[in-house]
C-alpha positions as CSV (number, residue, x, y, z in Angstrom):
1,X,91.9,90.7,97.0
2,X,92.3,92.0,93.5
3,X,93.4,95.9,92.9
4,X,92.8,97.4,90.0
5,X,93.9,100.6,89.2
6,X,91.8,103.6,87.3
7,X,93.2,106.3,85.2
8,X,90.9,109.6,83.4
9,X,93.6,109.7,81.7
10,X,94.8,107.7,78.5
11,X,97.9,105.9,80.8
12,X,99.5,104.7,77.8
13,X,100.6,108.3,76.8
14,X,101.5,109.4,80.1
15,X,103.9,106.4,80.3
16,X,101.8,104.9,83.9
17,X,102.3,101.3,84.1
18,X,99.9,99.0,86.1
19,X,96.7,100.9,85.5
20,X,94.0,98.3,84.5
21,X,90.8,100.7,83.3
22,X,91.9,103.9,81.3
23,X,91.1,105.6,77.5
24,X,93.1,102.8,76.3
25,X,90.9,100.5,76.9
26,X,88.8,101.6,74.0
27,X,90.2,104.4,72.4
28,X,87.8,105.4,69.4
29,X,86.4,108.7,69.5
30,X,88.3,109.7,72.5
31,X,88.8,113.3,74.0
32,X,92.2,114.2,73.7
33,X,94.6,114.5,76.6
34,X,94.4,118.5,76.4
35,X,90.7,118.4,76.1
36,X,90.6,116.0,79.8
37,X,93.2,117.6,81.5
38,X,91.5,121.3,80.5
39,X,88.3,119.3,81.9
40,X,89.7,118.4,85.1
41,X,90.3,121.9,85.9
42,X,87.2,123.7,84.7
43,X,84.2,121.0,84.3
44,X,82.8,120.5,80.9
45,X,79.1,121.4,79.9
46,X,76.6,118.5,80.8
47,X,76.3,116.7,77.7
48,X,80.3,116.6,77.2
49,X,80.0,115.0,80.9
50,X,77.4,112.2,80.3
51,X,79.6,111.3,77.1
52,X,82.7,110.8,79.3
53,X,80.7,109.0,81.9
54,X,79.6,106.7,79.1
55,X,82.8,106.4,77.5
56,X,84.5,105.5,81.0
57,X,81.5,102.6,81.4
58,X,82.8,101.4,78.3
59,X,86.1,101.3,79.1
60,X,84.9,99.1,82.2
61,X,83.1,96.9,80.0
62,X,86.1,96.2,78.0
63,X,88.5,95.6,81.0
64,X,86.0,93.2,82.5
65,X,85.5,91.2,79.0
66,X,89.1,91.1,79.1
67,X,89.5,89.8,82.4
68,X,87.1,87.5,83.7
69,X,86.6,87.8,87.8
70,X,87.1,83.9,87.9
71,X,90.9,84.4,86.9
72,X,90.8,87.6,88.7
73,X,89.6,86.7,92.1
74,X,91.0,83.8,94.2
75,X,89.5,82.8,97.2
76,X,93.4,81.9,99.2
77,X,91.4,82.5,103.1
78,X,90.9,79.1,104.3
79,X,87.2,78.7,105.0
80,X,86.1,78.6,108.6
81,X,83.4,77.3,110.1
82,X,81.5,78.8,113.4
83,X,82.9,76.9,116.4
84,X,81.3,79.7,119.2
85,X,79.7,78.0,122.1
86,X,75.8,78.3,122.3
C-alpha cells in the first residue's frame, strides 16, 4: 500500500520532508504562505476558494504525471484462490 502525504501548505518552505502533493508541485501563481495560513483560520470568499480547489487539482495532476501508479503500487500479497467447501 502506497502513502502519500498532502500538505496546503508549500512543504518546501516549511522545511516538511516526505510530503508527496503540496504548492510545490506547481508553484506559479501561488497564494503566499501568509495568504493560506490567514485562510485556514478565517475562510476565503468563494471564488478565492474554487481557485485553490483548482490549483490543489493541479498539483495532483502534476504528482501523478510524475509518478506513475505502475511504479507506485506493487502488488507484494500473494494471490489466493477460494478453497471454501461448497
Amino acid at each position: 500500500m502506497a502513502l502519500i502525504r498532502v500538505c496546503a501548505f508549500p512543504a518546501s518552505r516549511l522545511g516538511y520532508e516526505g510530503i508527496g502533493i503540496s504548492p510545490d508541485c506547481n508553484p506559479e501563481n501561488r497564494a503566499t504562505p501568509r495568504e493560506l495560513f490567514n485562510w485556514a483560520l478565517e475562510p476565503a470568499e468563494d471564488h478565492i476558494l474554487d481557485k485553490l480547489f483548482e490549483d490543489g487539482y493541479s498539483d495532483a495532476a502534476v504528482w501523478a504525471k510524475q509518478n506513475p501508479v505502475e511504479e507506485i503500487v506493487q502488488d507484494d500479497q500473494p494471490h489466493m484462490e477460494n478453497d471454501a467447501v461448497s
